[in-house]
Each structure stands twice: as C-alpha cells, then as structure tokens.
LOVOSE-630347 format. One record per atom (N, C-alpha, C): atom name; residue number from 1; x, y, z; residue in three letters. Coordinates in steps of 0.2 Angstrom, whole numbers. Example, Ala and Ser with C-alpha at 12.3 -4.5 7.8 and 13.67 -1.06 7.14 Angstrom:
<tormis>
atom,seq,px,py,pz,type
N,1,66,-28,39,ALA
CA,1,62,-22,39,ALA
C,1,66,-16,39,ALA
N,2,64,-11,35,SER
CA,2,68,-5,36,SER
C,2,64,0,39,SER
</tormis>
This chain:
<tormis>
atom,seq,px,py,pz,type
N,1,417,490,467,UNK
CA,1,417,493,473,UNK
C,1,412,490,478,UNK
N,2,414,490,484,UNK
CA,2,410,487,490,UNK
C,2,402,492,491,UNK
N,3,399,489,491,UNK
CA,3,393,492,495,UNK
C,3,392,490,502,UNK
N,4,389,497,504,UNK
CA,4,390,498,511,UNK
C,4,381,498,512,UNK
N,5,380,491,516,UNK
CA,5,374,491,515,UNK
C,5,372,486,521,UNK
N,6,366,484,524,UNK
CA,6,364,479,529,UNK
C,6,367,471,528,UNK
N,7,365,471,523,UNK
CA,7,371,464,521,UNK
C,7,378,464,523,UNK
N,8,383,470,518,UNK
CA,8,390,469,521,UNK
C,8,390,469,528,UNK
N,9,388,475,531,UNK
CA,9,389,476,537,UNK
C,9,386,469,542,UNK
N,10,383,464,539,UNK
CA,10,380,460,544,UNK
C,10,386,454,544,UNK
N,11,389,455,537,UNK
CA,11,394,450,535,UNK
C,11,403,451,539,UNK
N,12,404,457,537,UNK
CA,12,409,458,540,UNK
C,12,409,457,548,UNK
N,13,404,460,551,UNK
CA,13,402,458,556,UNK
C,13,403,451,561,UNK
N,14,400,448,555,UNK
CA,14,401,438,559,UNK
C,14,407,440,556,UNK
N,15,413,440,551,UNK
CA,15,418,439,551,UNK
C,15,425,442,556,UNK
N,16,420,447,558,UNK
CA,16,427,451,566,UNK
C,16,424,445,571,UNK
N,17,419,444,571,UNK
CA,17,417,439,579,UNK
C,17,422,431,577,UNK
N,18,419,430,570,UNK
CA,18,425,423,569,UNK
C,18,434,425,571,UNK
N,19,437,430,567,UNK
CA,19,442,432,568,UNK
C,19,445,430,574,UNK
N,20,441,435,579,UNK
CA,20,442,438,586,UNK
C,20,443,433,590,UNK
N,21,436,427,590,UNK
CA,21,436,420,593,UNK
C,21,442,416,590,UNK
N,22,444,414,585,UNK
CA,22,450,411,584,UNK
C,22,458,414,586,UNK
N,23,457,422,585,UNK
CA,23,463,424,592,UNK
C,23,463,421,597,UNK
N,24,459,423,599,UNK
CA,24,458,421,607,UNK
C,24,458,414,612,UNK
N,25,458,409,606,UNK
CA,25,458,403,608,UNK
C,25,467,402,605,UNK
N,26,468,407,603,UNK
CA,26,478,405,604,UNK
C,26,480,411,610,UNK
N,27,473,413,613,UNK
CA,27,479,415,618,UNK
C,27,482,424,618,UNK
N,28,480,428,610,UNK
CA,28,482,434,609,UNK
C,28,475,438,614,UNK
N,29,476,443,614,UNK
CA,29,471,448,616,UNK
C,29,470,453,611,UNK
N,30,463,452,612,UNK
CA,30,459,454,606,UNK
C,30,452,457,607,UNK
N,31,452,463,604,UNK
CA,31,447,470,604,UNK
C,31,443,468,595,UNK
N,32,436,470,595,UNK
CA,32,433,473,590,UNK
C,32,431,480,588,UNK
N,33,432,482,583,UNK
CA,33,432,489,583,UNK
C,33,426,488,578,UNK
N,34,421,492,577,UNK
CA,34,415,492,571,UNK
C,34,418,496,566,UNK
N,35,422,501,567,UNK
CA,35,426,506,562,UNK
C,35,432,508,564,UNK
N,36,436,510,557,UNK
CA,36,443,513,557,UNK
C,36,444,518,564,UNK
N,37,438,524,564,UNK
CA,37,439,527,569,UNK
C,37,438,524,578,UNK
N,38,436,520,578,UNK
CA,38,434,516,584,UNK
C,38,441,513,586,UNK
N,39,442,510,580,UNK
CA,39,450,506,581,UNK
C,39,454,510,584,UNK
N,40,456,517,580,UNK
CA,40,460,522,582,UNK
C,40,460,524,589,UNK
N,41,454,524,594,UNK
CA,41,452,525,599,UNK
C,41,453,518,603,UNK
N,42,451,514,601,UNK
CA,42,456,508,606,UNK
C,42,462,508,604,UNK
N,43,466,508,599,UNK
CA,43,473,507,601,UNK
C,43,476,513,603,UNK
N,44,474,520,604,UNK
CA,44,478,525,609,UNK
C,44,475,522,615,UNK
N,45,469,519,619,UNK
CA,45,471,517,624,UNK
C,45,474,511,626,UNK
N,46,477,510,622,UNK
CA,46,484,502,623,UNK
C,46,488,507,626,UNK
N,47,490,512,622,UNK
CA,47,496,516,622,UNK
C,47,498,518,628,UNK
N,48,503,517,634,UNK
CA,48,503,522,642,UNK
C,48,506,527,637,UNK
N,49,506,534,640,UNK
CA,49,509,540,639,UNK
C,49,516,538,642,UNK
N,50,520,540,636,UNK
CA,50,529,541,639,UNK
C,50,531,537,633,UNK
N,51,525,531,631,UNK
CA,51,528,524,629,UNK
C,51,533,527,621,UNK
N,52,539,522,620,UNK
CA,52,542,522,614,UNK
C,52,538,517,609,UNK
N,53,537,519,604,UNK
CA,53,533,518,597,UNK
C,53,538,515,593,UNK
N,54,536,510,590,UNK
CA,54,540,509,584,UNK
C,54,534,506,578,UNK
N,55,537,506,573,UNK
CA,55,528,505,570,UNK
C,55,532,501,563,UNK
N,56,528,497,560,UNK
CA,56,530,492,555,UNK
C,56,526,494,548,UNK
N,57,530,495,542,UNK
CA,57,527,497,538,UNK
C,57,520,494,535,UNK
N,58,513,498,537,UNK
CA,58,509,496,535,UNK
C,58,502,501,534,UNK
N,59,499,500,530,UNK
CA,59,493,505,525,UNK
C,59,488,504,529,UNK
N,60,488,499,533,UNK
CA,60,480,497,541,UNK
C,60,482,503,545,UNK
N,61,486,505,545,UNK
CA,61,488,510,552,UNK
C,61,486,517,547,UNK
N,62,491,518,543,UNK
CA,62,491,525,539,UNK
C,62,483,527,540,UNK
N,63,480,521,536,UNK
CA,63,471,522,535,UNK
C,63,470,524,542,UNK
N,64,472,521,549,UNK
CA,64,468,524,556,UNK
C,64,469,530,557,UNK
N,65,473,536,551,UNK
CA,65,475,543,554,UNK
C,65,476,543,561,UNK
N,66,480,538,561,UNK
CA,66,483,539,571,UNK
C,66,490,542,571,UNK
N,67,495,543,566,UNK
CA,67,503,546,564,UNK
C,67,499,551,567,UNK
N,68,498,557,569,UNK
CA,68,499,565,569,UNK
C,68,496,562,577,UNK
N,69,493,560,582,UNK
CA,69,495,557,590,UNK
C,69,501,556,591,UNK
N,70,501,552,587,UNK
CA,70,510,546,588,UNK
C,70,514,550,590,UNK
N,71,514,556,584,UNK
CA,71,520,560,584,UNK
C,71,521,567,589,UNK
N,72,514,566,592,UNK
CA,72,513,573,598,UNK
C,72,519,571,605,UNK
N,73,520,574,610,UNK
CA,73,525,577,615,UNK
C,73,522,571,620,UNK
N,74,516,569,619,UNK
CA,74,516,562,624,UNK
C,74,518,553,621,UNK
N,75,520,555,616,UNK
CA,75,525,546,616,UNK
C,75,532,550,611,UNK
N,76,535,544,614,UNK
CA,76,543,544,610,UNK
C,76,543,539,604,UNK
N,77,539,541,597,UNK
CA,77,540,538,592,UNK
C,77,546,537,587,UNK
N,78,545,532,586,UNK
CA,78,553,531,583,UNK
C,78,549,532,575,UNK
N,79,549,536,569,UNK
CA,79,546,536,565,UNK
C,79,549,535,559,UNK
N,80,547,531,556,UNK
CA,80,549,526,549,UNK
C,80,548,529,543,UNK
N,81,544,535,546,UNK
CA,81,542,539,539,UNK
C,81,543,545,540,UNK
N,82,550,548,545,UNK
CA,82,552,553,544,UNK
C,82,557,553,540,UNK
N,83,559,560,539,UNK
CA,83,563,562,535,UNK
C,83,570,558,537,UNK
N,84,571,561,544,UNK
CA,84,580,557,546,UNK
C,84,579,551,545,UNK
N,85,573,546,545,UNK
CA,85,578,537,541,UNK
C,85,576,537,535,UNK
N,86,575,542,531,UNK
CA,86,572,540,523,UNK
C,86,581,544,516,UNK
N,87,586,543,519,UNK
CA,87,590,545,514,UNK
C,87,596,537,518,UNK
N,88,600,537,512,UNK
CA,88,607,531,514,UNK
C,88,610,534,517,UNK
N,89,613,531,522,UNK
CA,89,612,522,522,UNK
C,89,607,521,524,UNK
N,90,603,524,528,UNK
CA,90,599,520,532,UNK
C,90,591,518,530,UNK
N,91,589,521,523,UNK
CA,91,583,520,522,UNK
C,91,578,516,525,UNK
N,92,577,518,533,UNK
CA,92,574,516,538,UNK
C,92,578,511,541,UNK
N,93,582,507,543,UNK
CA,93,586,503,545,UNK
C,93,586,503,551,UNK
N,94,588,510,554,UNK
CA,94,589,512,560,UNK
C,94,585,514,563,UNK
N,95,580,516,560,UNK
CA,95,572,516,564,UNK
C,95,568,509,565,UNK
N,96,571,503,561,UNK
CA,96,568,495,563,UNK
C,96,571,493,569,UNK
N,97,578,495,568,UNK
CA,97,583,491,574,UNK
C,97,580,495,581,UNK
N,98,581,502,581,UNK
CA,98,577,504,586,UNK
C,98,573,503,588,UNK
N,99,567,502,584,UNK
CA,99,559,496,586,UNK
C,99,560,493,589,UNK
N,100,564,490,587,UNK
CA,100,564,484,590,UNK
C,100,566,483,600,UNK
N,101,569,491,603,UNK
CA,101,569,490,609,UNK
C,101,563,492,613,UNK
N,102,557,495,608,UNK
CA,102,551,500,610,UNK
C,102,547,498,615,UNK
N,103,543,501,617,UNK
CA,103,540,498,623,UNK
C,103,532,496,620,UNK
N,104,532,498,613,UNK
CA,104,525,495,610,UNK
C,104,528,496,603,UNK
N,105,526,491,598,UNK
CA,105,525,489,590,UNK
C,105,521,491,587,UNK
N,106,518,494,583,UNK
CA,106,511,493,580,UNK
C,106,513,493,573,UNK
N,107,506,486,569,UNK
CA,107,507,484,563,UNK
C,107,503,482,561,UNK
N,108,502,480,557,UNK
CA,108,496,475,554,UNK
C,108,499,467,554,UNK
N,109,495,464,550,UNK
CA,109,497,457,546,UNK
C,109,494,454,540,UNK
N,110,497,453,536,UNK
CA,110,498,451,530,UNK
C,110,490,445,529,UNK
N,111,489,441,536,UNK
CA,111,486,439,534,UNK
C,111,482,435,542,UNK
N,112,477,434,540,UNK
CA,112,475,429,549,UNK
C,112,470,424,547,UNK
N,113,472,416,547,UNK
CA,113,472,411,547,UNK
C,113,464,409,550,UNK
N,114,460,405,549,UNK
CA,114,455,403,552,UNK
C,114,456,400,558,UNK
N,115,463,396,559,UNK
CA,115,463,394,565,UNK
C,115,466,398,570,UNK
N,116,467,406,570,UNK
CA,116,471,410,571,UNK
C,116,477,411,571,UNK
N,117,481,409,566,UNK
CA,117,489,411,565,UNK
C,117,490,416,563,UNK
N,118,495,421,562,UNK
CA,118,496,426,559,UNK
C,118,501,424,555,UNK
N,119,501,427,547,UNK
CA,119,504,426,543,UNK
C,119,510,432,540,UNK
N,120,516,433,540,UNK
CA,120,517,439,537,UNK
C,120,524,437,533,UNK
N,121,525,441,526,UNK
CA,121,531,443,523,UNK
C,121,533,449,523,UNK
N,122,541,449,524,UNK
CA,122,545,455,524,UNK
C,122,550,456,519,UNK
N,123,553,462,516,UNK
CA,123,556,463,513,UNK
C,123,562,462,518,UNK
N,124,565,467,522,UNK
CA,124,569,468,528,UNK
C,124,569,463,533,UNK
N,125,567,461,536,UNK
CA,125,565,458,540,UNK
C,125,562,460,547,UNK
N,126,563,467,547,UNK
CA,126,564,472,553,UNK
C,126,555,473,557,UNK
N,127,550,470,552,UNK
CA,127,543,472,552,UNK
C,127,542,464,559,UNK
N,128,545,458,555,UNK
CA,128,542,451,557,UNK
C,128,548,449,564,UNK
N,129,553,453,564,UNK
CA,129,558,451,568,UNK
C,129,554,456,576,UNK
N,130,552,461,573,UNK
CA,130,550,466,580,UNK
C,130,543,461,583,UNK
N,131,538,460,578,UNK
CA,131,532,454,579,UNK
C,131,534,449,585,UNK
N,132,539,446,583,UNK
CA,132,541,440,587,UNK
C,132,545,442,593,UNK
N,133,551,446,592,UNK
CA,133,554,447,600,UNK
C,133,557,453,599,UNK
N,134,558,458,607,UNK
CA,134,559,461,605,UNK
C,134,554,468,610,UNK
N,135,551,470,607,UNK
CA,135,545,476,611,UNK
C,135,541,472,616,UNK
N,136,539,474,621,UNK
CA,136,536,474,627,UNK
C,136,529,471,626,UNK
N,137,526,476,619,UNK
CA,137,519,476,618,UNK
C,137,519,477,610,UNK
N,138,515,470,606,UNK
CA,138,515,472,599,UNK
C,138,507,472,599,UNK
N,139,506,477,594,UNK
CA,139,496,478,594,UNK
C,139,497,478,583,UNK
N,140,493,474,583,UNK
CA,140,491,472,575,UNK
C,140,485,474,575,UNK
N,141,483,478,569,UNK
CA,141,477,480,567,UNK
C,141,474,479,560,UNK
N,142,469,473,561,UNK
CA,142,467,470,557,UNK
C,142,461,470,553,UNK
N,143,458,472,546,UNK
CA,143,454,471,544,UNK
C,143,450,464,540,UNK
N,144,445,464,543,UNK
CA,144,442,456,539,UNK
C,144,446,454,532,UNK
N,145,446,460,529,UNK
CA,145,450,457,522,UNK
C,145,456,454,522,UNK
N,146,459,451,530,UNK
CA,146,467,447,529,UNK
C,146,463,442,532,UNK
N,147,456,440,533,UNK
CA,147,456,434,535,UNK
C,147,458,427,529,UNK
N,148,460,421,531,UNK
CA,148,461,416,525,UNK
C,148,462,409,529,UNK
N,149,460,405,524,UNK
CA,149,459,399,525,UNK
C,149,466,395,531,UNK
N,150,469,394,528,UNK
CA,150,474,391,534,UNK
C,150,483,396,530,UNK
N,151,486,392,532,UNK
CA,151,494,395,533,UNK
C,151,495,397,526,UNK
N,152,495,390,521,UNK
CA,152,494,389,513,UNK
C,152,493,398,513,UNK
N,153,486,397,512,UNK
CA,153,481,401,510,UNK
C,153,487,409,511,UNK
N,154,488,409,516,UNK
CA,154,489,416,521,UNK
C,154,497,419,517,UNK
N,155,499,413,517,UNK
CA,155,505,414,511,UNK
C,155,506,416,503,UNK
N,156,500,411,502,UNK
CA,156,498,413,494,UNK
C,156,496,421,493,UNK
N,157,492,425,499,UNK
CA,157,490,429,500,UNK
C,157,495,435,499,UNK
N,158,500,434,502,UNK
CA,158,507,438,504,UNK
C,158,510,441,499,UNK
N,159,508,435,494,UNK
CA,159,511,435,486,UNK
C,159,508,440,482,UNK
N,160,502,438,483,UNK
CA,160,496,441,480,UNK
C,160,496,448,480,UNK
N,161,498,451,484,UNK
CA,161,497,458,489,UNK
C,161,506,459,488,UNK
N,162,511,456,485,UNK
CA,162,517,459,485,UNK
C,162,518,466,479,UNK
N,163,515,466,476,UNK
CA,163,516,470,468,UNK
C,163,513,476,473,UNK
N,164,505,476,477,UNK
CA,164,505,484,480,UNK
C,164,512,485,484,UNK
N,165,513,481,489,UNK
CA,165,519,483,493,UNK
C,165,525,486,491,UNK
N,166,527,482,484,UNK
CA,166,532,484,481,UNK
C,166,531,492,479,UNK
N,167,526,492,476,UNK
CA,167,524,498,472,UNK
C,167,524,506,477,UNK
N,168,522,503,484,UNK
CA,168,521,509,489,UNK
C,168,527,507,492,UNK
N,169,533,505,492,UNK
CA,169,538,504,497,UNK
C,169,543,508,491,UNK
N,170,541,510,483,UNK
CA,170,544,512,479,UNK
C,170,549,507,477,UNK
N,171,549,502,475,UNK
CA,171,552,496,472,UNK
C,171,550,496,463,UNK
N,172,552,502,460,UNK
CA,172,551,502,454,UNK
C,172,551,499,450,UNK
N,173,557,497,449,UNK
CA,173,560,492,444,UNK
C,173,558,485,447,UNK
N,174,557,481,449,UNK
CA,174,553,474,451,UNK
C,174,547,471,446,UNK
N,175,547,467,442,UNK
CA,175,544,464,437,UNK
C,175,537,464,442,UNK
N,176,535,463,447,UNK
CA,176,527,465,450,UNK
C,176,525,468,450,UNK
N,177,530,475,449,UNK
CA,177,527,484,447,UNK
C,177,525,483,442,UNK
N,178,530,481,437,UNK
CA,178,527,482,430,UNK
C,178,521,479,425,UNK
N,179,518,471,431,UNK
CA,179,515,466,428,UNK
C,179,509,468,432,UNK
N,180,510,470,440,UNK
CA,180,503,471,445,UNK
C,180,505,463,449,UNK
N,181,507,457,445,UNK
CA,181,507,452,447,UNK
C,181,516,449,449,UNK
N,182,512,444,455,UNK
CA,182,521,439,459,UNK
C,182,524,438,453,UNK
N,183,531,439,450,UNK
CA,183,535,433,446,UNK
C,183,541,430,450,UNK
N,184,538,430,458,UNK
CA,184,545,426,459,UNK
C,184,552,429,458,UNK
N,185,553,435,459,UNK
CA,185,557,437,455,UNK
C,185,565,435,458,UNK
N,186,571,438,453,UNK
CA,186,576,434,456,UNK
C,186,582,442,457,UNK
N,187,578,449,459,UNK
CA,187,581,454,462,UNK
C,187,586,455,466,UNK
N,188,592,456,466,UNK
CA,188,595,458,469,UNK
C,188,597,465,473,UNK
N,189,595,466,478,UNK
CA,189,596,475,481,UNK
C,189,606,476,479,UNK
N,190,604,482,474,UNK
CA,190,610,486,471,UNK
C,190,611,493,475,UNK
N,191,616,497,475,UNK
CA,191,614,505,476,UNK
C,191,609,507,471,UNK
N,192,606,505,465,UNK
CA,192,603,508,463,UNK
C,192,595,505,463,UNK
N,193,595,500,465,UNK
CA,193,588,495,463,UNK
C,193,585,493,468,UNK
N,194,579,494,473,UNK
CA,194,579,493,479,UNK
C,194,577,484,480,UNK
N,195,577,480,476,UNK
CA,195,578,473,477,UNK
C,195,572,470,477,UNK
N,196,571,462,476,UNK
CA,196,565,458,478,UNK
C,196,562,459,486,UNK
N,197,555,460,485,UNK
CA,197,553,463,492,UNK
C,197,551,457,497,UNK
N,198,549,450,492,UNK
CA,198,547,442,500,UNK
C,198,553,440,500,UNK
N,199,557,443,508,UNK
CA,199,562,438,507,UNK
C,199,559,433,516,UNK
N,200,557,436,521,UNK
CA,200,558,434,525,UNK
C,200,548,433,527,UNK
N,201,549,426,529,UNK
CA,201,540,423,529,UNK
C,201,542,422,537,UNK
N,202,535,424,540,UNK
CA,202,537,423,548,UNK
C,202,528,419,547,UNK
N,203,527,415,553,UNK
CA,203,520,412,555,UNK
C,203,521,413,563,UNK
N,204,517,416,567,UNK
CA,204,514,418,573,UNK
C,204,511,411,574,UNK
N,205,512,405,579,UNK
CA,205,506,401,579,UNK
C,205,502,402,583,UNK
N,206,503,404,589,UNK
CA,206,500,406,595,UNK
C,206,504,412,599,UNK
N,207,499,414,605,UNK
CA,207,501,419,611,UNK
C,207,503,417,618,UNK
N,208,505,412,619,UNK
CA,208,504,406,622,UNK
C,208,511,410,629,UNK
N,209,517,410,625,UNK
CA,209,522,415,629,UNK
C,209,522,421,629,UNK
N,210,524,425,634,UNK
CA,210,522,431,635,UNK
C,210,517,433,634,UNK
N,211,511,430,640,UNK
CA,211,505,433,639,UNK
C,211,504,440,641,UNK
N,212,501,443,633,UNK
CA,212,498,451,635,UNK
C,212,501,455,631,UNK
N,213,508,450,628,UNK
CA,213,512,455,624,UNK
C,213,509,456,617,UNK
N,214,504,450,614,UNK
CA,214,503,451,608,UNK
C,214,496,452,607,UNK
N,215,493,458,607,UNK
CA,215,485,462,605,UNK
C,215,485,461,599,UNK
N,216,478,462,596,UNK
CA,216,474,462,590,UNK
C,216,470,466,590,UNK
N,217,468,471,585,UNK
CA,217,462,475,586,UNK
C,217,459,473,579,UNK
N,218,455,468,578,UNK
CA,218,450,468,572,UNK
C,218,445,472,572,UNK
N,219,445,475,564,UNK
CA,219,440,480,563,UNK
C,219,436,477,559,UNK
N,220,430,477,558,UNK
CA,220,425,474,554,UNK
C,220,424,479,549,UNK
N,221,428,478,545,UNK
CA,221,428,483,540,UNK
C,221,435,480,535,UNK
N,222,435,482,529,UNK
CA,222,441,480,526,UNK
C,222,443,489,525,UNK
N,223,451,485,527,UNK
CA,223,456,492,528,UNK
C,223,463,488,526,UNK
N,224,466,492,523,UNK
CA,224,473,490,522,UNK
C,224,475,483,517,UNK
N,225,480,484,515,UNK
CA,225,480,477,509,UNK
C,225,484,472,511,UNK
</tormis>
C-alpha cells in the first residue's frame, strides 16, 4: 500500500508536471489537478450546460464521483451504465454509437507515454473510436500511474491491466480472470461468453488537428488502472 507522505507527494508531483509538459508539446490542452476532488471541479468546468455526454468505460472517472452531476437535468448524458444499455442486444452498444455524436467524451487512457502519446486498448472499439473522431470535445483524466516509457511500454501496460478490465466489464470465463494474468487468449464472443477483451489498439500521436478538441486533466495522484 502507498504511503501518503512528503516524499510521495513531492514525486507524484514532478511526475503531473513531466506528464502535463509532454502533452502540451503535442499540442493537447492540459490542466493539473493535485486531487481526484479538484479534478472533478475542473472537468465540470470543461462541461457547457445542455452539453450531450458520452463517457468510455473507465474506473479514473467512477473514482471522480462525477456520474451523480452528469446525470442531473443540466447535461444530456448518454449513460453506459444505465439500466436501458445493459441487457441484449445492446449491452451498451447503443450508447457507444451514440457517443460518438456527443458534444463531449470523457475517459481515461490506458496509458501516456513520456513523449506524450496516448496509449489505449478496447474490447469494442466504441471507447478508442469516440477518442479519435467523432465528439466535439474529448477530456481524458489521468492519473500518474498511466505514465510509461514510450509506445512499447504503453502497450505492454494495456496487457498488464487486461485481467482487471476483463474482471470489472464481467468477462468471467477469460483465462485472465482465472490466472490474474494476459494469456493472449484466442476467445471468441458467443451468446453466452463475453469474448477476448484486446481487440482494438489505437495510439494518439499528437493534438496537432482539431485544436481544443483533445483535453487532459492529470491528477498527481494515482487513480484508476
């Protein structure tokens, strides 16, 4: 377990400033936050009131306790974690395709590069397809613990971190559940089996098009896996 101490806090620190400097030299716009709560306070000022929400499955956001605003009478959330997308066919399907015309995204990323890339894997592909085109305004909210070496790394990371995702998206039967670890598996989504969860790898290189569209809120804290 982490100690919360003058140290960490000096480390994670430098590590939101390196983050943030590295965004920003591709061009993304980029906020630090010193805590989850702070975070939560800048990204609803990203938010105009009216705006449509679409949000990509992720445990950086959950952590912000920001779902119970989202879903107030001032924005039109598309919500992924409602009851209407969560039975067949659509086990949220209809709520990615929907994102996808929102006037803002939020999500995390799997992973942020030293040189500033964003790293991410999807089951669906509905999470890395709304990232890239699509919504008006995507906001990623990041904690120090996705920082990694370069693309390699970011990728090896994705892997690493699949057995939780699998585990929290309810991918029971998946040899990751079973072991904690990748085996590459060679799952096929059936009516009964929800399938291998890496199928689609996206890299972000920069923010270079569509400037303004692509925010970052680094938290100097680790949050989310």
């Amino acid at each position: 377990m982490r100690e919360f101490n003058e140290y960490y806090e000096w480390h994670v620190a430098k590590k939101a400033e390196y983050m943030a400097e590295a965004l920003q030299k591709k061009h993304f716009i980029v906020e630090i936050a010193k805590t989850k709560e702070e975070a939560k306070k800048i990204l609803l000022s990203m938010i105009p009131e009216g705006s449509s929400i679409g949000l990509g499955g992720s445990q950086t956001v959950i952590h912000l306790d920001v779902l119970d605003e989202l879903r107030t009478d001032k924005y039109n959330l598309i919500d992924r974690y409602s009851s209407k997308y969560s039975q067949p066919p659509d086990y949220h399907f209809t709520a990615m395709r929907e994102s996808l015309m929102a006037d803002v995204f939020i999500t995390s990323s799997n992973a942020v590069t030293q040189n500033g890339e964003l790293v991410n894997m999807d089951c669906s592909g509905g999470r890395v397809a709304a990232m890239t085109y699509g919504p008006k305004k995507v906001i990623f909210v990041v904690g120090v613990n996705k920082l990694v070496k370069d693309i390699e790394a970011g990728i090896q990371r994705c892997y690493e971190i699949a057995p939780a995702n699998a585990y929290k998206e309810g991918h029971y039967t998946l040899p990751c559940v079973e072991t904690g670890v990748c085996n590459d598996c060679d799952a096929i989504q059936t009516e009964t089996i929800a399938g291998r969860m890496c199928n689609y790898l996206s890299v972000i290189l920069d923010a270079y098009k569509f400037p303004g569209r692509l925010n970052v809120i680094v938290v100097a804290d680790e949050i989310g896996f």
